[in-house]
C-alpha positions in Angstrom: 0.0 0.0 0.0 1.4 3.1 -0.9 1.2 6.5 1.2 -0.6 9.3 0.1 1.2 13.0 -0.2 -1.4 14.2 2.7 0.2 11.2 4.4 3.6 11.3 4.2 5.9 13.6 6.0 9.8 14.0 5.1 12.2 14.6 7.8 15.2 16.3 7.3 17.3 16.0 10.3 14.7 18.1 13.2 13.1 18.8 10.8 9.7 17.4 8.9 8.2 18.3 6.0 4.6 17.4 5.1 1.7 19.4 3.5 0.1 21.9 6.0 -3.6 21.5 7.6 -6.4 24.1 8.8 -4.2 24.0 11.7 -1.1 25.7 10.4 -2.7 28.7 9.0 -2.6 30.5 11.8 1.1 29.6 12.9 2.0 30.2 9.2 0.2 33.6 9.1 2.1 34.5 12.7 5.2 33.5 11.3 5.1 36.3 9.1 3.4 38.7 11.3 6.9 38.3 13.3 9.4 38.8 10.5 9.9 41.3 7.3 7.6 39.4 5.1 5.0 41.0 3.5 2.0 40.1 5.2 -1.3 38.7 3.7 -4.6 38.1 5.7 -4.8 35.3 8.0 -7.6 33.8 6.0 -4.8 33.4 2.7 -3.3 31.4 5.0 -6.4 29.3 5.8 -7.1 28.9 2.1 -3.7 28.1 0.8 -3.7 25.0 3.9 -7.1 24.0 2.8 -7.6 24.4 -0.6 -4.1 24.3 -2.2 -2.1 22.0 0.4 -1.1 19.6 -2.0 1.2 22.4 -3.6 2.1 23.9 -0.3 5.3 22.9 2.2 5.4 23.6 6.0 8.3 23.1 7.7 8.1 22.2 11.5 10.8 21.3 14.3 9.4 19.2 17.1 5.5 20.4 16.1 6.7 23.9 16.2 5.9 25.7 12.3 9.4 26.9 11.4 9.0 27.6 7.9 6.1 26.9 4.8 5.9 27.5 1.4 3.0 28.4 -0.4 2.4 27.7 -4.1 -0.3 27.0 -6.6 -0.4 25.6 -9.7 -2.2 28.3 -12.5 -5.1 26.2 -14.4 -4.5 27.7 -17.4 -0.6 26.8 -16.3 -0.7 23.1 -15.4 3.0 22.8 -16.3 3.9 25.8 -14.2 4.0 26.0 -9.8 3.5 29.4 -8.3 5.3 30.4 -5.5 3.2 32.9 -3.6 5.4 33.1 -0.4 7.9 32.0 1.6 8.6 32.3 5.4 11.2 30.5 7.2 11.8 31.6 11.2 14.3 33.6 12.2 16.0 30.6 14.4 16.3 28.9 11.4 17.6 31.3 8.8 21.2 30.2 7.5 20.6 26.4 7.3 18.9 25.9 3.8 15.3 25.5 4.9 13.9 27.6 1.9 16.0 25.0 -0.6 14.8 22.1 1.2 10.8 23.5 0.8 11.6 24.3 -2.6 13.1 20.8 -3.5 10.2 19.2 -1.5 7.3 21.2 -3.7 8.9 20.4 -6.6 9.2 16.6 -5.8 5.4 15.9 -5.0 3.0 14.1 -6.7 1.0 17.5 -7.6 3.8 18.8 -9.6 4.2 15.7 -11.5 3.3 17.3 -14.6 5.2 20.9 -13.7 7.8 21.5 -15.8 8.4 25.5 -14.4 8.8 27.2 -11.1 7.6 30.6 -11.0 8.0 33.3 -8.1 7.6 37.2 -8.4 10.8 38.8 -6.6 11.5 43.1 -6.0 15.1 43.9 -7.2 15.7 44.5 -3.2 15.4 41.2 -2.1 18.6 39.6 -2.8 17.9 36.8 -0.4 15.3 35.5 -2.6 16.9 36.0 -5.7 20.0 33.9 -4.7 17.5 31.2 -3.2 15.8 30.6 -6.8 19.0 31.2 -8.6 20.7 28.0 -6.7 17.2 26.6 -7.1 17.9 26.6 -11.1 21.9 25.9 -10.2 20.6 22.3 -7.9 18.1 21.4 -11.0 20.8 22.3 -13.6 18.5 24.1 -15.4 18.1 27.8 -16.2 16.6 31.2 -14.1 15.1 33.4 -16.8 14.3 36.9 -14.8 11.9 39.6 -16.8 9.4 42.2 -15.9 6.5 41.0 -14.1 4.4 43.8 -12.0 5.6 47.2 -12.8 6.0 49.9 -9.6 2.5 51.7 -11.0 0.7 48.1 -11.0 0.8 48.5 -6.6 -1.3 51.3 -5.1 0.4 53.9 -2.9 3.8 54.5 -3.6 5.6 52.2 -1.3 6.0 48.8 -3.4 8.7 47.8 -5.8 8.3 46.5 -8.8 8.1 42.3 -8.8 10.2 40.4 -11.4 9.3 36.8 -12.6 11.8 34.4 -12.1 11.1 31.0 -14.1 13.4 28.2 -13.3 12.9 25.2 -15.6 12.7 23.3 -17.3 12.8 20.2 -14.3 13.9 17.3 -16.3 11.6 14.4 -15.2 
């Protein structure tokens, strides 16, 4: 009998890695409330864990949330995952958790049939663009970057523009 993706959970070291439940909404949504990230509603977090866990990637060290992904997969994309967000806790910044979600979304079942990773970065955020450059390095494949959301796209005038970085293709 073999497991199902809601069933099985990964563990790196302390660390496991499963899909997240109702449950983890709320610990993923204060995750970010206590960091830098840019923070979405607490019901985004609901709805990506209920609705779209098969494409998302918690992290937790002994039952404590220390990191998630979350990602969808665009219907009129199937071979495409979207990566919404990342969060990874601050005691655990350093030690390659956002490659390990990464490689862990791109290894399930639901992205069977993804053949590109996609994620909207600002030029500012160095951290991320490194994360999905070794991302394409680790895949030996390539990182196309191009213009994505434009500075004028965001109301106010306090958000960067976002560039599209496409890793891919994943050879299967």
């Amino acid at each position: 009998m073999t497991q199902t993706t809601k069933e099985r959970a990964v563990s790196t070291a302390t660390l496991t890695f499963s899909e997240p439940n109702l449950d983890d909404g709320k610990a993923m949504w204060e995750l970010v409330d206590n960091s830098s990230l840019d923070q979405n509603s607490a019901y985004k977090y609901l709805m990506m864990s209920e609705f779209f866990s098969d494409t998302c990637v918690i992290a937790k060290e002994d039952e404590k949330l220390v990191g998630f992904v979350t990602a969808f997969i665009p219907p009129e994309h199937p071979d495409v995952v979207f990566v919404w967000q990342i969060g990874v806790d601050s005691s655990q910044r350093g030690k390659g958790v956002a490659s390990k979600l990464l490689n862990e979304l791109v290894s399930r079942e639901a992205c069977r049939e993804v053949r590109y990773l996609e994620a909207t970065v600002t030029p500012s955020n160095e951290a991320s663009q490194s994360l999905f450059r070794r991302l394409a390095r680790d895949h030996d494949t390539e990182c196309k970057v191009t213009e994505r959301f434009t500075e004028e796209m965001f109301p106010g005038d306090d958000h960067e523009e976002e560039l599209n970085f496409r890793i891919g293709p994943f050879k299967r």
